[in-house]
PADREN-970427 format. One line per 3 residues: number of its first residue (from 1); their letters; for each residue x, y, z of C-alpha. Coordinates in pm, 1 decimal, padded with zeros to 6 digits. Example, Ala and Ser with C-alpha at 12.3 -4.5 7.8 and 13.67 -1.06 7.14 Angstrom:
% residues 2
1> as> 01230.0 -00450.0 00780.0  01367.0 -00106.0 00714.0 .
//
This chain:
% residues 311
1> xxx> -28611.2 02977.8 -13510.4  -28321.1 02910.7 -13747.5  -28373.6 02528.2 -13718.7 .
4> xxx> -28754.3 02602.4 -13832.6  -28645.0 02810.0 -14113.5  -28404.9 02524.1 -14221.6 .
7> xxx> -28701.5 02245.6 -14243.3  -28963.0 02483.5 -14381.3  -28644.6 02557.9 -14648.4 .
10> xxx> -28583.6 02183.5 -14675.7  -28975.1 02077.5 -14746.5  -29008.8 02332.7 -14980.3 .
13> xxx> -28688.1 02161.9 -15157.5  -28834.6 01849.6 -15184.6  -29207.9 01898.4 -15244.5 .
16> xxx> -29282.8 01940.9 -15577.4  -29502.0 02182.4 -15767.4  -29830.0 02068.1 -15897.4 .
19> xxx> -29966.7 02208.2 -16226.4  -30279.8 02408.6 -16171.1  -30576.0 02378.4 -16434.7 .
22> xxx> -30730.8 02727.1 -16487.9  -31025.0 02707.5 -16703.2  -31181.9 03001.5 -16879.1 .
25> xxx> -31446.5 03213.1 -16718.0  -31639.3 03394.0 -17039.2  -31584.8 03428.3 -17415.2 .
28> xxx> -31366.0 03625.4 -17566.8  -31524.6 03918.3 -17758.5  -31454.1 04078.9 -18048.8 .
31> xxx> -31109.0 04221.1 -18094.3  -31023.2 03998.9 -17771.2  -30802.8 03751.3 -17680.4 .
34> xxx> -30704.5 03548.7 -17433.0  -30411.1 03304.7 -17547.1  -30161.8 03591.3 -17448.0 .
37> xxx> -30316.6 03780.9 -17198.1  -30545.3 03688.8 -16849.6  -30837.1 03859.7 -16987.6 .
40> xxx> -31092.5 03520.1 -16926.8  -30862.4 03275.1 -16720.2  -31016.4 03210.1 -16369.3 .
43> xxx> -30697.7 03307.2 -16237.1  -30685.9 03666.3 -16419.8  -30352.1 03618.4 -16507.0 .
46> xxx> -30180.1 03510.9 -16880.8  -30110.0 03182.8 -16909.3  -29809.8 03064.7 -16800.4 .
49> xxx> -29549.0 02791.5 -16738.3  -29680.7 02523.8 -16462.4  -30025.9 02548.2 -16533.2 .
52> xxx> -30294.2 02387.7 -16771.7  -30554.1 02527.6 -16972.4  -30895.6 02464.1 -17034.9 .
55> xxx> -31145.7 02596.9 -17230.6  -31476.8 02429.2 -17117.1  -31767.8 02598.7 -17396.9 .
58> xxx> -31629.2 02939.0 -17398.0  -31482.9 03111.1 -17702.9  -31029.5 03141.8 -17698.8 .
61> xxx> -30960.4 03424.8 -17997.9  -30609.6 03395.6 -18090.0  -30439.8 03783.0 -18131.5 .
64> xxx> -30636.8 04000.3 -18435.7  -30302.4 04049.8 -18578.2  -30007.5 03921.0 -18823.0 .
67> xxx> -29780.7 03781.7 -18482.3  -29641.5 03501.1 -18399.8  -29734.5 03358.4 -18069.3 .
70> xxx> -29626.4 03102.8 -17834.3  -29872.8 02954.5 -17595.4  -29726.3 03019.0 -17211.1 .
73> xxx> -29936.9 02711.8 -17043.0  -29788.9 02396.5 -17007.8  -30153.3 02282.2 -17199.0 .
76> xxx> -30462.9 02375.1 -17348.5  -30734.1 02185.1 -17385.8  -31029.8 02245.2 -17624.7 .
79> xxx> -31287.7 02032.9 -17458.7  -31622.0 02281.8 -17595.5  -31945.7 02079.2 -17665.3 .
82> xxx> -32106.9 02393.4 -17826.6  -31926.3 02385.1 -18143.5  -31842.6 02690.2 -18347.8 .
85> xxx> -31990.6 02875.5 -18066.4  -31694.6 02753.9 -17874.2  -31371.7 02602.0 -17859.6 .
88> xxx> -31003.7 02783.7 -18036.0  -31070.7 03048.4 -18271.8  -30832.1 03151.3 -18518.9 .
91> xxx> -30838.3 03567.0 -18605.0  -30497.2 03642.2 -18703.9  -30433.8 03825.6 -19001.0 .
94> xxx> -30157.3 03798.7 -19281.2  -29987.6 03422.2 -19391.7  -29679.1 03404.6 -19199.2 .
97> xxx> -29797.4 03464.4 -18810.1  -29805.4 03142.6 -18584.5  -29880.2 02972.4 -18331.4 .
100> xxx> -29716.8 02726.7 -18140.7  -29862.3 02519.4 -17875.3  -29649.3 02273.9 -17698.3 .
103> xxx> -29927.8 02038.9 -17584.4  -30254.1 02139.2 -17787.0  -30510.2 01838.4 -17624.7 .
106> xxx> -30856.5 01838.5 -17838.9  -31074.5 01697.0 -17622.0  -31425.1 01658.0 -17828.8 .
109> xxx> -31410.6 02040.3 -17892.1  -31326.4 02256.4 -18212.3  -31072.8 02461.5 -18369.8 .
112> xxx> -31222.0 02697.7 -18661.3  -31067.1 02957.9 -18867.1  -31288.1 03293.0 -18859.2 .
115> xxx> -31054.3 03509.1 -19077.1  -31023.0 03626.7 -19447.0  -30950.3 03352.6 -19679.5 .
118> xxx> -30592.2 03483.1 -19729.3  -30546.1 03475.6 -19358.5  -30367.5 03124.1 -19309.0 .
121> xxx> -30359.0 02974.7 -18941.9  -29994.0 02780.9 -18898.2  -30044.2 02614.4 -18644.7 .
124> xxx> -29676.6 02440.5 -18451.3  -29654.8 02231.7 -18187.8  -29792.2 01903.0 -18065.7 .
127> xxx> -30157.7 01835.0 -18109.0  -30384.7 01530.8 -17917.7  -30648.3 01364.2 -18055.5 .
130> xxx> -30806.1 01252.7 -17742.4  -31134.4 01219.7 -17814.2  -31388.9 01281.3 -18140.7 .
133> xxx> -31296.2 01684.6 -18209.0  -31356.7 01912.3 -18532.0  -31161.3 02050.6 -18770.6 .
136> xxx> -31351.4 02363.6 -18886.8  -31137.5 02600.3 -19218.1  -31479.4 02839.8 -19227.6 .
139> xxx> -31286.4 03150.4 -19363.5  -30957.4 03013.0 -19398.8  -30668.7 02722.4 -19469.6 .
142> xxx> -30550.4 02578.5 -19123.3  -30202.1 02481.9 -19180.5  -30104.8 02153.2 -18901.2 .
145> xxx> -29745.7 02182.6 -18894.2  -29766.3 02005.6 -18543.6  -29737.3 01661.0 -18497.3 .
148> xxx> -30057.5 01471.7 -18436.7  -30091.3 01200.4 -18209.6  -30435.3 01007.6 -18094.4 .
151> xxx> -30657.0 00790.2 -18177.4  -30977.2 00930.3 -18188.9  -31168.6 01098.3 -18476.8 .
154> xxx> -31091.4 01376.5 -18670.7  -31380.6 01519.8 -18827.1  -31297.9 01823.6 -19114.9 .
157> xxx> -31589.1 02051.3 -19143.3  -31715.1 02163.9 -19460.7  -31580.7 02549.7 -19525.5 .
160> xxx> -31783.4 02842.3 -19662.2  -31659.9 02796.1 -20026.3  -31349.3 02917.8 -20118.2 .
163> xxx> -31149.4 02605.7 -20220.7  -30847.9 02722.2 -20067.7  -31008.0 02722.6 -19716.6 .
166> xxx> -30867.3 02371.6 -19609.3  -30697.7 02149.6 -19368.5  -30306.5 02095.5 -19477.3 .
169> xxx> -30106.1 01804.3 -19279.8  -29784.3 01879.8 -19269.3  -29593.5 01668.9 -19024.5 .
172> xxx> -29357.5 01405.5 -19119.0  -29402.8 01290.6 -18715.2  -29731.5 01240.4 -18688.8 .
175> xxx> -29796.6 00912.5 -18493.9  -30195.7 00977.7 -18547.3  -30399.6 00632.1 -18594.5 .
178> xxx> -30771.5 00743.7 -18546.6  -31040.4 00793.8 -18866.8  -31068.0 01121.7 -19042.8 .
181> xxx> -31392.2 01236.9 -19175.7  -31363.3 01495.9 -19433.5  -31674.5 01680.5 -19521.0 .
184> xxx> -31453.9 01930.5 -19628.8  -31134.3 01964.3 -19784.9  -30827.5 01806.2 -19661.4 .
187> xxx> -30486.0 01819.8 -19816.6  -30149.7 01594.9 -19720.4  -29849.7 01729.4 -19798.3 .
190> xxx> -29541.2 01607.6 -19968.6  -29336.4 01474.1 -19702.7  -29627.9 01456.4 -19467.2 .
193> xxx> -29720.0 01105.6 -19299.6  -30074.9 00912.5 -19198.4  -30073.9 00605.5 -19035.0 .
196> xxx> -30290.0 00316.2 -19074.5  -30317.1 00050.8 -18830.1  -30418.0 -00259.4 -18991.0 .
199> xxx> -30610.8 -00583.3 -18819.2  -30792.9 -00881.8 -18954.0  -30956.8 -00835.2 -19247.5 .
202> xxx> -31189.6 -00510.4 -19235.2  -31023.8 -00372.4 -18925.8  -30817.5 -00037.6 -18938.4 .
205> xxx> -30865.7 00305.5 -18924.2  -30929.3 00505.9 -19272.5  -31016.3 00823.9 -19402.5 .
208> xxx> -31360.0 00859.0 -19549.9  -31654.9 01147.9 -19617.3  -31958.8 01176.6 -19420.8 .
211> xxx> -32205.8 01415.0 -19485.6  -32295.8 01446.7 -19836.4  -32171.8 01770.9 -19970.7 .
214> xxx> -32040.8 01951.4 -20254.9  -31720.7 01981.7 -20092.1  -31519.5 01635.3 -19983.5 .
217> xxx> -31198.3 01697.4 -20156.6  -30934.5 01493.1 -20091.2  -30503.2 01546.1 -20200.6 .
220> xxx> -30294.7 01287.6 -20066.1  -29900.2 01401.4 -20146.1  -29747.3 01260.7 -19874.1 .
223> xxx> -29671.0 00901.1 -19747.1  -29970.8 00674.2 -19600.7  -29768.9 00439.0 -19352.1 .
226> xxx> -29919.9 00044.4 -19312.7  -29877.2 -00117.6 -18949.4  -29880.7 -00428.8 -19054.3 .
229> xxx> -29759.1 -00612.1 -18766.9  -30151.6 -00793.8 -18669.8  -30254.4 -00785.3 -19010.3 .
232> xxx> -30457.0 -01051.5 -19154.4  -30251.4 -01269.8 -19410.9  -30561.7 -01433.1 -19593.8 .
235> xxx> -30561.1 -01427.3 -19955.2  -30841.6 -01185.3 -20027.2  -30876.0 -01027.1 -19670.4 .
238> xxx> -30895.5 -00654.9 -19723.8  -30901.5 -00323.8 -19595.7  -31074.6 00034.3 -19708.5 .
241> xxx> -30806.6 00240.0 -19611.1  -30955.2 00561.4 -19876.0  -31317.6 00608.5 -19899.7 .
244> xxx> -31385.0 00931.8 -20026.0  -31522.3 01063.9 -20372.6  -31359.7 00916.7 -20648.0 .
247> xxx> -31375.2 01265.5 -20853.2  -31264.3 01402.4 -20581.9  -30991.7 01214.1 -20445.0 .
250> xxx> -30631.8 01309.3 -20605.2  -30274.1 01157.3 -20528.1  -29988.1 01337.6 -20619.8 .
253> xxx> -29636.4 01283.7 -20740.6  -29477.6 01291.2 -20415.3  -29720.5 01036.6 -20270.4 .
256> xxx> -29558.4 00704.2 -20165.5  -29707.5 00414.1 -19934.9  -29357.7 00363.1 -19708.7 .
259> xxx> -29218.8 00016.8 -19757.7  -29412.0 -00048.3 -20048.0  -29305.2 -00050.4 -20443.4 .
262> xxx> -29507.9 00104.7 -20707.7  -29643.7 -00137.6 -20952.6  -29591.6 00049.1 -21277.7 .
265> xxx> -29934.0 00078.7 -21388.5  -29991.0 00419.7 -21219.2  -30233.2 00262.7 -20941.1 .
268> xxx> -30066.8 -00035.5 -20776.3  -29836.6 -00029.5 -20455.7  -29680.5 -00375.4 -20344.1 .
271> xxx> -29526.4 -00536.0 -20058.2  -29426.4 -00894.1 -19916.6  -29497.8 -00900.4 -19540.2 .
274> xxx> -29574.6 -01145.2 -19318.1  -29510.3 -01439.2 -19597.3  -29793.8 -01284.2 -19813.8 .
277> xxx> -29820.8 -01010.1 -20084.7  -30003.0 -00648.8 -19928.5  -30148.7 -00456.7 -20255.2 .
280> xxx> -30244.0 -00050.9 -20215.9  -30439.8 00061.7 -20512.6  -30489.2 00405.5 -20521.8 .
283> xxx> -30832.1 00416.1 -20750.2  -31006.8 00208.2 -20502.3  -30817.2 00309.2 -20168.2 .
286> xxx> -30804.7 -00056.5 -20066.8  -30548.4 -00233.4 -19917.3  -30593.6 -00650.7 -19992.3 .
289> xxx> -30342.7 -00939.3 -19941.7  -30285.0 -01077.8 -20294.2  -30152.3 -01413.1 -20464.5 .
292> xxx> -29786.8 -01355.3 -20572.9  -29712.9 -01156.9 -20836.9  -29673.0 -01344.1 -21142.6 .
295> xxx> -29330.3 -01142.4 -21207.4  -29146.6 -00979.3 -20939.7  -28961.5 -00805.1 -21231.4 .
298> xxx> -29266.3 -00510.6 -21219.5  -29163.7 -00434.1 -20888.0  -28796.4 -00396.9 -20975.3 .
301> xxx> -28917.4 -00173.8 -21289.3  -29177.3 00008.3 -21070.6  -28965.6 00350.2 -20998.2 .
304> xxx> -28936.2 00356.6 -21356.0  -29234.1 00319.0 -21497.0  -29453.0 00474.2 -21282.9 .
307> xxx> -29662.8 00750.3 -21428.0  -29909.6 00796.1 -21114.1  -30246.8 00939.4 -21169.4 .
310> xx> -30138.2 01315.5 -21024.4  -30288.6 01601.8 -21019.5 .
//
């Protein structure tokens, strides 16, 4: 008996746990939520440590209060096809509650803010893109303090009209190279990065407007970051990294294009890579490969001459 003990003790050493997925059975209502408790999980039970989360088309309310919370799966995955219907809801209350999620995967669904306008959703964490998902600030500013990884689309959905209700990027490790499509308003802050994988001419991932709207605003204050390790090196080939409104497209003072030096002329970023010349112009968000500069001395008097369109 004691010998049967022993290997039952000694398989149960060696066999790993597997993570369970528990998806959700029904929406959350009003005044409900389920990211802290095991009100709509299959399983009954809050989530927890070992396990993954899915939401499938049901509703996830975050707590109707001014908490912070921390997410107990090891995952949750907003994979609704039903759209605002669906998907992570914000309803906290108050501007310095958050929420962390250690592995946030958005998975063609949405996250929307359903609040008051002075209700601001931090979000901490780590959030993947892995396939096309929504952005949706209805009621309120969703503040990304996680870092974003992925490569698949980010689409920002136009708010209900208060032009604080935006999307702020706020990580300096974001590692993100898919397109974003703001129909809404986006906002980059200082110290916050975007990356931009560049190919043969034309090729690369960029951040542009789709739907017409009234809304489309665009603030760049952080640093736009150029892969250029496969990048064409013709003389001409180019790249439309920004294509958004022109009146309503802004860059800041603390925007920089890493690796590059600013021009002087308030517009113009410059590198030499790959034996050519890479130019960044702000006004017409392309990137081109350029003859050499006649003088190499405006680089060297770039930092002080620079007078950026800001905002």
């Amino acid at each position: 008996m004691m010998k049967k003990f022993f290997c039952l003790f000694l398989i149960g050493m060696v066999c790993p746990a597997f993570a369970v997925t528990i998806s959700m059975k029904a929406s959350d209502g009003l005044g409900q939520s389920s990211f802290n408790t095991g009100l709509n999980w299959m399983d009954g039970n809050p989530p927890s440590a070992g396990n993954d989360y899915v939401t499938g088309d049901y509703r996830l309310r975050t707590p109707a209060d001014g908490g912070s919370y921390v997410f107990g799966g090891d995952s949750l995955t907003i994979n609704n096809t039903n759209g605002y219907n669906g998907g992570l809801m914000y309803k906290g209350t108050g501007s310095a509650g958050s929420l962390t999620i250690a592995n946030l995967i958005l998975d063609g669904g949405m996250i929307s803010h359903a609040n008051g306008s002075t209700d601001i959703c931090n979000l901490y964490g780590n959030i993947y893109v892995k396939s096309n998902s929504t952005l949706y600030p209805k009621q309120g500013p969703i503040r990304i303090y996680s870092a974003i990884s992925g490569s698949a689309q980010i689409t920002i959905q136009a708010s209900d009209g208060v032009s604080g209700n935006k999307i702020w990027i706020h990580s300096s490790a974001n590692t993100f190279t898919g397109n974003i499509v703001n129909n809404g308003r986006l906002e980059v802050a200082a110290g916050a990065n975007l990356n931009f994988v560049i190919g043969p001419s034309g090729v690369n991932n960029s951040i542009s407007n789709g739907t017409l709207g009234t809304q489309q605003h665009s603030i760049f204050g952080g640093d736009f970051v150029f892969d250029l390790t496969a990048a064409g090196t013709g003389i001409g080939d180019s790249w439309l990294i920004v294509n958004t409104v022109a009146a309503s497209t802004y860059y800041t003072d603390t925007f920089t294009v890493a690796g590059f030096t600013p021009k002087g002329d308030g517009d113009t970023w410059l590198k030499n890579a790959n034996g050519v010349f890479y130019q960044f112009q702000e006004s017409t968000g392309m990137l081109t490969v350029i003859p050499e500069p006649a003088s190499m001395l405006l680089l060297g008097l770039g930092g002080l001459m620079s007078v950026l369109r800001k905002r």
